[in-house]
C-alpha positions in Angstrom: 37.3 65.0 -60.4 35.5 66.5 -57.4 33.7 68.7 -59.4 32.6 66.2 -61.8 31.2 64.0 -58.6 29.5 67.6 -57.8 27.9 68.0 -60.9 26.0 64.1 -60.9 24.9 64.8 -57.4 23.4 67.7 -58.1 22.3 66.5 -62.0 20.5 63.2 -59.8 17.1 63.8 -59.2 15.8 64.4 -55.5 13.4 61.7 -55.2 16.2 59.3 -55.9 18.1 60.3 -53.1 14.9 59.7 -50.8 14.1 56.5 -52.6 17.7 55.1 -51.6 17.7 56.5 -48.1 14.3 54.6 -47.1 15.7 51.8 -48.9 18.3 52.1 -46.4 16.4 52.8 -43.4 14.6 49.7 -44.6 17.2 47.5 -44.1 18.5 48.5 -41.0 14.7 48.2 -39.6 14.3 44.9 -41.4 17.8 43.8 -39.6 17.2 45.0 -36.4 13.6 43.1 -36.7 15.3 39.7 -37.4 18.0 39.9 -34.8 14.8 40.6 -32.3 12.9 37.7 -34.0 16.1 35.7 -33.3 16.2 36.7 -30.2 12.3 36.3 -28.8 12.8 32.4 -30.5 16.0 31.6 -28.3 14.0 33.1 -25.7 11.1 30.9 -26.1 12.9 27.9 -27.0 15.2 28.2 -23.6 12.1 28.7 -21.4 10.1 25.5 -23.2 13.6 23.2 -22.7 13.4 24.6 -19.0 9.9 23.7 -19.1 10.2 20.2 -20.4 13.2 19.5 -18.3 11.3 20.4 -14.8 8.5 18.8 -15.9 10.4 15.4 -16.3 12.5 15.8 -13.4 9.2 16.1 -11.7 7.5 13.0 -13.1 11.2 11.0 -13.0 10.9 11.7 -8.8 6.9 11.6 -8.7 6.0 8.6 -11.2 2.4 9.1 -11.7 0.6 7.3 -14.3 -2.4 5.3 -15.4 -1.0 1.8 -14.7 1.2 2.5 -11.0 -1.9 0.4 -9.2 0.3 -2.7 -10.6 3.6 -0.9 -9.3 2.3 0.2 -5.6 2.3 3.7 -4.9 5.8 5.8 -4.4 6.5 5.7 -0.8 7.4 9.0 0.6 11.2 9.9 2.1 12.1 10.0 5.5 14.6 11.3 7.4 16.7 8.5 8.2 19.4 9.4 10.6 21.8 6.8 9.1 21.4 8.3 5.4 23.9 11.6 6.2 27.7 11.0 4.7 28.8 10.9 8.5 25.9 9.6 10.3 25.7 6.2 11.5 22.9 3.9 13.0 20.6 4.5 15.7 22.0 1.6 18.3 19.0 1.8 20.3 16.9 1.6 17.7 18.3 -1.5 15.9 18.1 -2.9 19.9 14.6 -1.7 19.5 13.9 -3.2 16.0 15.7 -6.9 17.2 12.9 -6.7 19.6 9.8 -6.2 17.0 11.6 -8.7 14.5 11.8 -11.6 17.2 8.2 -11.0 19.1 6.4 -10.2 15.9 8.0 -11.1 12.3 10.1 -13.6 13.0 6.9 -16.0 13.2 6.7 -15.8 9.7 10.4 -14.0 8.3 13.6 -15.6 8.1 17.0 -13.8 8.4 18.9 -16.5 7.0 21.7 -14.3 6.3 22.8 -12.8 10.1 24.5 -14.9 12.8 24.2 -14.2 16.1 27.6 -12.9 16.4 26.5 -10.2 14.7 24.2 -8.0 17.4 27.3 -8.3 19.4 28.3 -5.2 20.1 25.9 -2.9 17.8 22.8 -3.7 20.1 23.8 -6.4 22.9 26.9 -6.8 24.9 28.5 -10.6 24.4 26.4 -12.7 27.6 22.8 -11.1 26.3 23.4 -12.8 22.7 25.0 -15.6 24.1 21.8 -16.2 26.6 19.3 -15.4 23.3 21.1 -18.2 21.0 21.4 -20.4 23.8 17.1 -20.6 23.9 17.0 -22.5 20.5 18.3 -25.8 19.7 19.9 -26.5 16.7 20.8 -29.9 14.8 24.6 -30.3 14.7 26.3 -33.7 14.0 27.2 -36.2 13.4 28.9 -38.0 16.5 31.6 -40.6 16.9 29.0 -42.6 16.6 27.4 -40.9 12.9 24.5 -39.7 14.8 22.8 -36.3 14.5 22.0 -34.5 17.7 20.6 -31.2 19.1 22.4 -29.0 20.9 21.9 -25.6 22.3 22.4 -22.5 20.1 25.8 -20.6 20.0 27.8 -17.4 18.8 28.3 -18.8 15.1 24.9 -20.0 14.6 22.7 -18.5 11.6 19.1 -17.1 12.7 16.7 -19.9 13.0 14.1 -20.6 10.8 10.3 -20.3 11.3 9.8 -23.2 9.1 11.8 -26.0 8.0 11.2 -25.4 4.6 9.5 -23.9 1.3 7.0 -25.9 1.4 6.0 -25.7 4.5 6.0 -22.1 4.5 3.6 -21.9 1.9 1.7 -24.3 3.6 1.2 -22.4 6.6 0.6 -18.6 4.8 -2.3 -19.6 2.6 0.1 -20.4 -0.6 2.2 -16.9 -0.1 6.3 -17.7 0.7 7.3 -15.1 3.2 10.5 -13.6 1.9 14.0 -13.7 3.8 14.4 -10.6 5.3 17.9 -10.3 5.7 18.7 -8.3 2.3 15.0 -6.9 2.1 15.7 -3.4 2.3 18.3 -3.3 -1.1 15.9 -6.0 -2.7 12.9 -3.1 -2.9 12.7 -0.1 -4.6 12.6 2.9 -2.2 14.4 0.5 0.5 13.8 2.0 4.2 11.3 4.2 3.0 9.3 1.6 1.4 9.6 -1.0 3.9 8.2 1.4 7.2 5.7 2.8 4.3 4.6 -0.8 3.7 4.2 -1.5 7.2 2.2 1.4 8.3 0.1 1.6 4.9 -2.7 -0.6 5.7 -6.0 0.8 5.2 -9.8 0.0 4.5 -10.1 -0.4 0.5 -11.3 2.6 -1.2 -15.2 2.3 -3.4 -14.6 0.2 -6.1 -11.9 -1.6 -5.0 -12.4 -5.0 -4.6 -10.3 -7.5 -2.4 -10.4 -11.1 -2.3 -10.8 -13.2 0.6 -7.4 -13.7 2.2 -5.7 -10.4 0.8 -5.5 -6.9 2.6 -5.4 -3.7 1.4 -1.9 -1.5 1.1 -1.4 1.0 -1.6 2.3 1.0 -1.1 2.1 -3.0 -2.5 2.0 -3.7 -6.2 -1.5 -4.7 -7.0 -2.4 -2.6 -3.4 -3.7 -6.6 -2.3 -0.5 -8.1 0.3 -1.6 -11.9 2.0 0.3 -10.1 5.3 -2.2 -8.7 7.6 -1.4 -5.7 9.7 0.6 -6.7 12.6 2.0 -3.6 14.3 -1.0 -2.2 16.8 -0.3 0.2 19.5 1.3 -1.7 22.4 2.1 -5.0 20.7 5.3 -4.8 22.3 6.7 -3.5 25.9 10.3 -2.2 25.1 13.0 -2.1 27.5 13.8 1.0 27.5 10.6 2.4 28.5 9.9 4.0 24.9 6.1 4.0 23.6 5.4 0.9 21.4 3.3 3.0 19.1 2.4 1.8 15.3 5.0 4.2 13.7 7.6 3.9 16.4 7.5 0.3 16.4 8.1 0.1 12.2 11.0 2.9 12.1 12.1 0.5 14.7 12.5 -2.1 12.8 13.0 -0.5 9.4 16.3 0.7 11.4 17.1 -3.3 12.2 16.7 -4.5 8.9 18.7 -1.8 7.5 20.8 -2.6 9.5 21.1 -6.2 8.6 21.0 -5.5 4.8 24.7 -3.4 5.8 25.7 -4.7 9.2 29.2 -2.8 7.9 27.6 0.5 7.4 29.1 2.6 10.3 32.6 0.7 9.6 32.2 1.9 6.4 32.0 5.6 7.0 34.5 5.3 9.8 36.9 3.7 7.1 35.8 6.7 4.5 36.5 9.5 7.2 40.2 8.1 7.4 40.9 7.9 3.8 39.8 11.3 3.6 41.7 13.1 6.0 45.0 10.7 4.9 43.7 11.8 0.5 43.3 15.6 1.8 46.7 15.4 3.7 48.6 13.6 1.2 47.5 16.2 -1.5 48.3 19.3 0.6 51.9 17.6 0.9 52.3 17.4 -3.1 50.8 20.7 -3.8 54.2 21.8 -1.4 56.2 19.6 -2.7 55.5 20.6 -6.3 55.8 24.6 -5.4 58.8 24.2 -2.9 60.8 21.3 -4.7 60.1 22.1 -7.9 59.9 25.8 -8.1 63.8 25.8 -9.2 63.5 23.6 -12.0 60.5 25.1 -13.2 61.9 28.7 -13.0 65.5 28.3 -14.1 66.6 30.0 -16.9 69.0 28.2 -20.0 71.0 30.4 -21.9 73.3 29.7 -24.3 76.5 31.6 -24.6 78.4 30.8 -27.6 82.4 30.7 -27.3 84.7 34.0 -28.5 87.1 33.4 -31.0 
């Protein structure tokens, strides 16, 4: 048999023998060139996916586009000292920001939502907001006798109102209704960051920009046109303290009290989440040792059968 198989390889001709080994040498090249054709398009097709995904990301955090005149422009971020996991509020900044709120926006803003009880504690002691409620005079009643009376302000009592009503709001802002400040900084998007943004954004309108009488300019608004004028200046207020009234410490100031108000149980909060850590991360520790230490015979324990002898 061998020498049969000797005799057709040497009976085939010579150029057959070349033919078939380029053929093969053909198909290992024409493999090896699709695997690196494979390769070079899961290559490409990784980096443009990368691509597409940073370029996204990018406009998802930067929104840019032809119609964010109508939206306001994106605020910037700051760094808050209350936004850490375990930070809490700057208590002499919310004393700070009670001070703007009452000598400045208070003329115009409502904070229908905070009683004076409130501040005590987290920026006054118990006489200082007893003395500050105790200046307004609010309608309680009625009497024995079904009368309404005024009487001076106390612990329980809501903020007071710059104006009695909606009406008269608009009626004394040119048509505009002031908004409650008291959940502001949740109601907006961008929240603290929009709000001091907002108030420190005011500028002279760019060419070919047009404002109408009774509007200011401030990119940060939608439509960059806000009825509210500019109201923090350099020195508008003298702070206790002895700390510069300046334009941008006077809105982080306040930014910080409306925060503040938006979450008056924001340090409670993390105090609370600190505890139920340490108690989770203790409590788990203990059933990890229970499980290896109580358990370990149970698991391990070996059951074998031993049949009877007859």
């Amino acid at each position: 048999m061998f020498a049969r198989f000797s005799g057709q390889v040497a009976k085939r001709p010579l150029k057959q023998w070349v033919n078939a080994f380029a053929q093969a040498r053909g198909f290992q090249s024409t493999s090896s060139a699709r695997q690196s054709n494979s390769k070079t398009v899961a290559a490409t097709a990784a980096v443009a996916v990368a691509t597409a995904t940073g370029i996204g990301y990018y406009l998802y955090v930067n929104p840019i586009h032809a119609g964010m005149e109508d939206e306001g422009l994106h605020s910037p971020s700051y760094p808050w000292p209350h936004f850490g996991p375990f930070n809490t509020f700057d208590h002499a900044s919310i004393r700070r920001g009670y001070q703007v709120y009452r000598e400045v926006c208070s003329t115009c803003h409502s904070l229908e939502y905070i009683s004076w009880r409130n501040l005590v504690g987290v920026s006054h002691t118990e006489d200082e907001v007893r003395a500050m409620a105790e200046e307004f005079e609010y309608k309680d009643g009625p009497d024995d006798n079904g009368d309404y009376f005024e009487r001076p302000g106390k612990l329980s009592d809501r903020f007071p109102r710059p104006y009695p009503n909606e009406e008269a709001s608009r009626a004394a802002n040119g048509g505009a209704l002031p908004p409650d400040l008291s959940l502001v900084v949740k109601a907006r998007e961008g929240g603290a960051n929009y709000i001091f943004s907002l108030l420190t954004g005011y500028y002279d309108p760019p060419a070919g920009v047009e404002i109408r009488e009774g509007l200011n300019y401030n990119p940060y608004f939608p439509g960059g046109a806000i009825s509210m004028a500019r109201l923090l200046f350099d020195g508008l207020v003298e702070y206790d303290d002895g700390t510069p009234a300046t334009t941008s410490q006077m809105a982080k100031d306040v930014t910080t009290f409306l925060s503040w108000a938006a979450e008056p149980e924001h340090d409670d909060r993390k105090k609370m989440g600190i505890k139920a850590i340490i108690m989770l991360s203790a409590m788990t520790i203990l059933s990890i040792w229970l499980k290896r230490n109580r358990w370990v015979s149970l698991k391990s324990r070996k059951i074998a059968y031993a049949p009877p002898r007859y």
